[in-house]
C-alpha positions as CSV (number, residue, x, y, z in Angstrom):
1,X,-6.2,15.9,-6.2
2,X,-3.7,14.0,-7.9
3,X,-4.1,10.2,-7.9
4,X,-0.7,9.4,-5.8
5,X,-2.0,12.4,-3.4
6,X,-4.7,9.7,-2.6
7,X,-2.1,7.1,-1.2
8,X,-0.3,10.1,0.9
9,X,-2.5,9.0,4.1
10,X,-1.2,5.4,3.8
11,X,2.4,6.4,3.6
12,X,2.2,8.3,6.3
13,X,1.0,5.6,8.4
14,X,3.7,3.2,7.1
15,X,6.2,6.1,8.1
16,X,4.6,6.5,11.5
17,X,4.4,2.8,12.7
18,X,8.3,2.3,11.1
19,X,7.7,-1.5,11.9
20,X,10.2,-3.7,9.4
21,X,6.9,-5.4,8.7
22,X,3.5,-4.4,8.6
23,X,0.5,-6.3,7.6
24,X,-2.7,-4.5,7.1
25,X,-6.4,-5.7,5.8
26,X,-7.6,-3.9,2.7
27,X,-10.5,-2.3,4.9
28,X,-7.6,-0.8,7.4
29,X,-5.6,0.8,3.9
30,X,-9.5,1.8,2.8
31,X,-9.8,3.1,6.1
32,X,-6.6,5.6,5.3
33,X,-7.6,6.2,1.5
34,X,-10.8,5.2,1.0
35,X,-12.3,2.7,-1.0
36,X,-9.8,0.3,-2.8
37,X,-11.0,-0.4,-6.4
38,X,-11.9,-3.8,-7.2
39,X,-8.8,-4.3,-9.4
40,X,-6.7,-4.7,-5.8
41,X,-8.7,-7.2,-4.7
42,X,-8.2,-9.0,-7.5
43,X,-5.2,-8.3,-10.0
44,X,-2.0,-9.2,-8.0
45,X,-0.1,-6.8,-10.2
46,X,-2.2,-3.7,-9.0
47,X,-0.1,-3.8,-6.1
48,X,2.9,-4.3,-8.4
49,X,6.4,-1.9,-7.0
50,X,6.8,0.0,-9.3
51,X,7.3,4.0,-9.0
52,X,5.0,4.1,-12.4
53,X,1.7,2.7,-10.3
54,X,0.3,6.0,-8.4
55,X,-0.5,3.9,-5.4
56,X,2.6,2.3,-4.8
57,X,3.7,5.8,-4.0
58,X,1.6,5.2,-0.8
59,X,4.3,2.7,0.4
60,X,7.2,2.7,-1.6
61,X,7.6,6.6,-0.3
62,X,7.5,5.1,3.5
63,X,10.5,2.8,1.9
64,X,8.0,-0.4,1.9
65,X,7.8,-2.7,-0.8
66,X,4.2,-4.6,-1.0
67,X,3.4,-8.5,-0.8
68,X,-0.4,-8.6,-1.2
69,X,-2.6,-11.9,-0.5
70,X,-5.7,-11.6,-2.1
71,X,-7.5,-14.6,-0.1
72,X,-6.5,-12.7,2.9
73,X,-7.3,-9.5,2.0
74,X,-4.2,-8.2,3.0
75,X,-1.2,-6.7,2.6
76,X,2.2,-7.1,4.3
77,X,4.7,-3.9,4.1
78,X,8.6,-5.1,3.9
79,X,11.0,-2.1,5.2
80,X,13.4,-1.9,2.0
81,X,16.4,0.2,1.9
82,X,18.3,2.2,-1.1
């Protein structure tokens, strides 16, 4: 399967709740996608919004643009539009 494919579950999910803003641990987007690699608990940029990232197509396709904290181990989802 294609790396973005992997991220599919998660966009779904964002779709689905349609909240303007959604915060999730990294073990509830693990849950969707399995494990996260370490790089996204530790690199800010991995969670960078940028189309060119394969993950980011997990959220950015839902039309969510990512704010991760690290020392949370989180993530909260902003509702963006075009």
């Amino acid at each position: 399967m294609p790396l973005g494919d992997k991220y599919l579950p998660l966009q779904e999910h964002l779709t689905a709740d349609g909240r303007e803003t959604i915060t999730m641990t990294f073990d509830q987007i693990a849950k969707l996608v399995g494990p996260l690699p370490k790089s996204a608990h530790v690199y800010r940029p991995w969670w960078a919004n940028s189309e060119g990232h394969s993950q980011a197509v997990g959220w950015m396709g839902a039309r969510y643009l990512a704010e991760p904290n690290q020392a949370h181990r989180s993530v909260t989802f902003r509702r963006f539009s075009y």
